[in-house]
The first five atom37 places (N, CA, C, CB, O) and aatype in JSON, in Angstrom:
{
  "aatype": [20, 20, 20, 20, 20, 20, 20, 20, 20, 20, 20, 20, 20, 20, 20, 20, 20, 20, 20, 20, 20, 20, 20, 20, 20, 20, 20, 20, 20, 20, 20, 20, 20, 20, 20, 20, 20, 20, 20, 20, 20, 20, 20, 20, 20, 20, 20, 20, 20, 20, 20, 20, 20],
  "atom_mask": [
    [1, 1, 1, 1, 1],
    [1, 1, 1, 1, 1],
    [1, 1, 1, 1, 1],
    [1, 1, 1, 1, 1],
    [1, 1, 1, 1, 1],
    [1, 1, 1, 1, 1],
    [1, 1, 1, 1, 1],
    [1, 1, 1, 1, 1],
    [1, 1, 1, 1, 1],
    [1, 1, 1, 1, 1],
    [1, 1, 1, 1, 1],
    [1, 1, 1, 1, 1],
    [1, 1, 1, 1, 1],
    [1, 1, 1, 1, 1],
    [1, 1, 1, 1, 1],
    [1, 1, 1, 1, 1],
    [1, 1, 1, 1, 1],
    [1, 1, 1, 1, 1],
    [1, 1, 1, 1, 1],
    [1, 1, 1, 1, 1],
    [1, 1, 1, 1, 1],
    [1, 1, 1, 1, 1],
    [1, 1, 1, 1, 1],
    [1, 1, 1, 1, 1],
    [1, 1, 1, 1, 1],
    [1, 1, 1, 1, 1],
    [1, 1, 1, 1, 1],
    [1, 1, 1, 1, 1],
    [1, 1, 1, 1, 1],
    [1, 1, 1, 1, 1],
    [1, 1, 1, 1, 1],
    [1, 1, 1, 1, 1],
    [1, 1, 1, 1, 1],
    [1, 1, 1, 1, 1],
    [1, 1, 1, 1, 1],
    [1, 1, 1, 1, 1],
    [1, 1, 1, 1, 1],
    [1, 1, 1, 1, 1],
    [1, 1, 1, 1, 1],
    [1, 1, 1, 1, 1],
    [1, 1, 1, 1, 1],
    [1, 1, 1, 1, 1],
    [1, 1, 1, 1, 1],
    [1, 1, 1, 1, 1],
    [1, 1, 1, 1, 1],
    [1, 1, 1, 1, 1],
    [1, 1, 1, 1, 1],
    [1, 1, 1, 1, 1],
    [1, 1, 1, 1, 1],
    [1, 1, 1, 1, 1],
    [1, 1, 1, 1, 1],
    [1, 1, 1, 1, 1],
    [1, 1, 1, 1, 1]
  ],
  "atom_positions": [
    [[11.2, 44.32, -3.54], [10.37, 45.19, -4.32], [10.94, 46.59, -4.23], [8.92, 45.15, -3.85], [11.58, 46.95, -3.24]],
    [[10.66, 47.53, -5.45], [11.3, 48.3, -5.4], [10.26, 49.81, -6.24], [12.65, 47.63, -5.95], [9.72, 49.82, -7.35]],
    [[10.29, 50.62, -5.47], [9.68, 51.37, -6.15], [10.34, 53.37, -5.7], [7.99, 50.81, -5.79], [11.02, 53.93, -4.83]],
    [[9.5, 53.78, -7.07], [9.7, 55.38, -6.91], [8.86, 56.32, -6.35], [9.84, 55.93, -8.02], [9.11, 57.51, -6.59]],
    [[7.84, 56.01, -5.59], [6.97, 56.56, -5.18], [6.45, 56.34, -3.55], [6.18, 56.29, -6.1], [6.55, 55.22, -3.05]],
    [[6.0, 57.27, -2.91], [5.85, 56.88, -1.98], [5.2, 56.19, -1.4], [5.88, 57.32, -1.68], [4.0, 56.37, -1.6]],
    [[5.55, 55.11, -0.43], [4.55, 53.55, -0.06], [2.98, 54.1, 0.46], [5.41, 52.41, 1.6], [2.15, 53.22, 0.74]],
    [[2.69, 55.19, 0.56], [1.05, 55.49, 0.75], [0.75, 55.85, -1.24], [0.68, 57.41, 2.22], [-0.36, 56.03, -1.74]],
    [[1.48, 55.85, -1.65], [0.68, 56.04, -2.91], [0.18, 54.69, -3.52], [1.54, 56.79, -3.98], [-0.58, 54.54, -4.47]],
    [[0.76, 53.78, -2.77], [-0.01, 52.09, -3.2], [0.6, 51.41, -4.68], [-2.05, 52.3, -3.55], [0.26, 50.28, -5.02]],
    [[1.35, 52.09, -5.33], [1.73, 51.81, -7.05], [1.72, 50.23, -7.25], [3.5, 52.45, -7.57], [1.57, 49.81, -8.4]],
    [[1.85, 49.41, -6.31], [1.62, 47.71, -6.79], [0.93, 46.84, -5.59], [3.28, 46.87, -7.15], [0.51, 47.48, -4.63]],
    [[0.79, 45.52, -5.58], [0.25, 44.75, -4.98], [1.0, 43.71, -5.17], [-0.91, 44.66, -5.21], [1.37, 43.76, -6.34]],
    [[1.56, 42.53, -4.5], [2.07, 41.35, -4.01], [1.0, 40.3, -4.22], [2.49, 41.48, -2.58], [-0.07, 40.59, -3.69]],
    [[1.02, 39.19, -4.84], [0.28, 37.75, -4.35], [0.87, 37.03, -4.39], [-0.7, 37.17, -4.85], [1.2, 36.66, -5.51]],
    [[1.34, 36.44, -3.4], [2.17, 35.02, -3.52], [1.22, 34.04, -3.35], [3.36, 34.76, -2.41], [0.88, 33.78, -2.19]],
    [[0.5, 33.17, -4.7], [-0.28, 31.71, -4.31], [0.47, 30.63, -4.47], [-1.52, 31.37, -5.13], [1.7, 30.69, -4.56]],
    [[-0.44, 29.16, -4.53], [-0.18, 28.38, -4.91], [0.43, 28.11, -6.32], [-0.94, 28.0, -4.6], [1.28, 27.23, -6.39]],
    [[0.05, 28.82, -7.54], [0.16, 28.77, -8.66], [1.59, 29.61, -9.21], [-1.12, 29.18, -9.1], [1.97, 29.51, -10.37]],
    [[2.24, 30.38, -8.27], [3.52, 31.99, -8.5], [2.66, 33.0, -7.92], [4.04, 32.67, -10.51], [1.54, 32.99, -7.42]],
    [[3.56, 33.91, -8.16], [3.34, 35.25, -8.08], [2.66, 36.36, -8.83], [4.21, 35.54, -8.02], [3.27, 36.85, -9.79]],
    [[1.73, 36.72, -8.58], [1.07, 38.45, -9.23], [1.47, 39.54, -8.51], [-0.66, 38.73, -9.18], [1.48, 39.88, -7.33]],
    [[1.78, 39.95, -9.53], [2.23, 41.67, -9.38], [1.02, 42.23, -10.0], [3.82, 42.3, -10.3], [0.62, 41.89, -11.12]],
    [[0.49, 43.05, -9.28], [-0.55, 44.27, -9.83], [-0.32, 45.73, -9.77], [-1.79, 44.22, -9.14], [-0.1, 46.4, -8.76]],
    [[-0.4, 46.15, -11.09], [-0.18, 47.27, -10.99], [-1.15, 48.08, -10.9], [0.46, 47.53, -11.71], [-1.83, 48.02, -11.92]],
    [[-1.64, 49.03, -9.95], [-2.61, 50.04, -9.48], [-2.45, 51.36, -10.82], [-2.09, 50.63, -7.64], [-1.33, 51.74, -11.14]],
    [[-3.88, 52.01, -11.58], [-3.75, 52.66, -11.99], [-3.11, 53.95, -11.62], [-4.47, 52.52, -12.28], [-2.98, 54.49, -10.52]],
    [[-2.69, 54.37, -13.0], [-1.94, 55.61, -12.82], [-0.87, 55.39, -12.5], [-2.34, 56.47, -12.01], [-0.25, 56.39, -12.18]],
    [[-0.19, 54.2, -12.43], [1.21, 53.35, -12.37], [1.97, 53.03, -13.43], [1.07, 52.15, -11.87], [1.29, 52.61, -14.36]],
    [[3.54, 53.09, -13.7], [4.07, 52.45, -14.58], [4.84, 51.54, -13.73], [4.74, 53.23, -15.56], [5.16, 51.8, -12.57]],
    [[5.2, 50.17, -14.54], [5.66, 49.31, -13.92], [6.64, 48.41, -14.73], [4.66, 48.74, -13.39], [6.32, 47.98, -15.84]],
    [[8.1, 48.07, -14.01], [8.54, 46.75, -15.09], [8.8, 45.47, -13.71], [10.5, 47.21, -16.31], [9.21, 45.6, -12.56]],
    [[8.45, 44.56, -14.31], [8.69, 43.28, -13.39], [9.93, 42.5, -14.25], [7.11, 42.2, -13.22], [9.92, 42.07, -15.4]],
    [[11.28, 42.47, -12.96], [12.01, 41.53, -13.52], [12.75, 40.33, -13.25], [12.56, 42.01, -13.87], [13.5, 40.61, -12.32]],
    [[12.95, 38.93, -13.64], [12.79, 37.84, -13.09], [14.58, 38.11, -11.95], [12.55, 36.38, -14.51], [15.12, 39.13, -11.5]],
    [[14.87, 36.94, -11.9], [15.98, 36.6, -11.0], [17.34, 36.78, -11.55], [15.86, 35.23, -10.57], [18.38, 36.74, -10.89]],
    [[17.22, 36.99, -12.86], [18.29, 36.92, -13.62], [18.35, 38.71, -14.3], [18.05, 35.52, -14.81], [19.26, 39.16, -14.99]],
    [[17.3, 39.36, -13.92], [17.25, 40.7, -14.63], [17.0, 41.24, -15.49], [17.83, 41.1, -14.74], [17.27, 42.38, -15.84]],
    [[15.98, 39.85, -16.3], [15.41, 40.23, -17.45], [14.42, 40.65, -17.23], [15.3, 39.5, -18.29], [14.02, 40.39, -16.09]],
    [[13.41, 41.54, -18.17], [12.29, 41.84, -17.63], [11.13, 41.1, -17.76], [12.06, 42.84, -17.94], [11.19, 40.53, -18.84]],
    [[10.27, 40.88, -17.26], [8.92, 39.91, -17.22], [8.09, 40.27, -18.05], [8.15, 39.83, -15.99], [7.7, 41.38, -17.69]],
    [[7.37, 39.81, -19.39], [6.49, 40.89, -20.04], [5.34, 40.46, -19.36], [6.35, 40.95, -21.71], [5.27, 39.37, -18.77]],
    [[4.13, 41.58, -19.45], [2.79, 40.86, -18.85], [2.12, 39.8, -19.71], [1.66, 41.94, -18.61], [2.09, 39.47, -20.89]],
    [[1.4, 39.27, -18.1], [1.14, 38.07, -18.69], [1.88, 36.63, -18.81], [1.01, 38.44, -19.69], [1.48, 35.47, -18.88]],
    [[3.2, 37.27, -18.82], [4.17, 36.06, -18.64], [3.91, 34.76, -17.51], [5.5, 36.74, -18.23], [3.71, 34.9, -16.31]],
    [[3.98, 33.27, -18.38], [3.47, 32.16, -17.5], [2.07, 31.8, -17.22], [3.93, 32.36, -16.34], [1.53, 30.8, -16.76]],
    [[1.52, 33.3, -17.79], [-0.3, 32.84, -17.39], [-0.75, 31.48, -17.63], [-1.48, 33.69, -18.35], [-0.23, 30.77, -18.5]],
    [[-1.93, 31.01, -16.72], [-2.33, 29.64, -16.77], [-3.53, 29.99, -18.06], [-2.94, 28.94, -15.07], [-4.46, 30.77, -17.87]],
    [[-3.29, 29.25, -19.38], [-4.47, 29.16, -20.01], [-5.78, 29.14, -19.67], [-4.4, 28.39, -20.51], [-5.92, 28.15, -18.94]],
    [[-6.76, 29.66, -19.78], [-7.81, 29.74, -19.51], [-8.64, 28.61, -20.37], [-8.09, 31.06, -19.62], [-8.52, 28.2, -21.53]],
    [[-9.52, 28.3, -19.3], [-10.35, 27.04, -18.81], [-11.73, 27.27, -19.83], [-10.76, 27.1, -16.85], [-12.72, 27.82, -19.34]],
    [[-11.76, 26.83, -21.27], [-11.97, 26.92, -21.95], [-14.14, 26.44, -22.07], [-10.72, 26.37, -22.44], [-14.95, 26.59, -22.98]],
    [[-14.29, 25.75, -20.3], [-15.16, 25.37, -20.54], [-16.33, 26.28, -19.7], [-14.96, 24.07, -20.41], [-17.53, 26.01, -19.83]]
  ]
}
């Protein structure tokens, strides 16, 4: 992880579950997430459809 700000200013959050990874970005943050290959991740990318019932 990589960031421009200093680690008490909090700018993201980590979740590693069962399902991948969330990145959260804390307001007042800009952010790009990018996969393994260096493309960038758009948000939302991979989301699990929502459970319609």
């Amino acid at each position: 992880m990589v960031t421009e700000t200093e680690p008490e200013q909090s700018p993201f959050n980590v979740v590693v579950h069962d399902q991948g990874i969330t990145v959260w970005v804390n307001a007042g943050h800009d952010a790009e997430v990018f996969d393994k290959n260096g493309g960038v991740v758009p948000c939302g990318h991979q989301r699990p459809a929502e459970d319609g019932g």
